[in-house]
C-alpha positions in Angstrom: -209.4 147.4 130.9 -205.7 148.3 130.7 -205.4 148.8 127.3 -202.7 151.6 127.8 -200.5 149.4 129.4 -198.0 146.1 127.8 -198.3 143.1 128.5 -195.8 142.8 130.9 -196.2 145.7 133.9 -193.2 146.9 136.1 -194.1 147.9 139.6 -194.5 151.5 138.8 -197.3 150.6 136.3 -198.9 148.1 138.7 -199.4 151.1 140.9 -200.6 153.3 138.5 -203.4 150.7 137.6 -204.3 149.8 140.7 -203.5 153.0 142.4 -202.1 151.6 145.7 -198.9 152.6 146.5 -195.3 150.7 146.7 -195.6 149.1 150.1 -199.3 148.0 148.7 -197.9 146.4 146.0 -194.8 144.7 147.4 -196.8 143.3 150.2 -199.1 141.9 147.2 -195.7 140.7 145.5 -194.5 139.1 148.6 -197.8 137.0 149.4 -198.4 135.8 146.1 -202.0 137.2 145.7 -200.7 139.5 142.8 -198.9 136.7 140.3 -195.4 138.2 139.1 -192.4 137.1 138.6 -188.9 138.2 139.1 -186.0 139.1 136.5 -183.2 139.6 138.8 -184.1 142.7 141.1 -187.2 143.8 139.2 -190.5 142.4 139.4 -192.4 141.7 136.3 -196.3 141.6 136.4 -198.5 140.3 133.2 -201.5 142.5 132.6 -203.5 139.4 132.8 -202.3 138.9 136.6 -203.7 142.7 137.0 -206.7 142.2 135.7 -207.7 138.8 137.2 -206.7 140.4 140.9 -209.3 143.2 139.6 -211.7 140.7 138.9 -211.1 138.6 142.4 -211.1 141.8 144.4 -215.0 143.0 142.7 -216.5 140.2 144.0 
């Protein structure tokens, strides 16, 4: 799962893997039910935070 992808995901990416859009993922961001972190402006989202919100979200 994800193997095309870093380890570290910018939004854009994030999108692309879950494919939901910007306001999706922000709103994700914002809650804290998609773990990330910020480096100045930019959010930065492990692959492993992808896949476990994947994984939560099957069930």
């Amino acid at each position: 799962m994800l193997e095309e992808y870093q380890d570290i995901l910018t939004v854009d990416e994030a999108c692309e893997a879950l494919r939901i859009g910007y306001n999706a993922i922000y709103e994700l961001l914002r809650t804290g039910k998609l773990k990330a972190y910020r480096n100045g402006r930019v959010w930065r989202i492990p692959k492993v935070a992808v896949q476990d919100f994947i994984l939560q979200h099957m069930k």
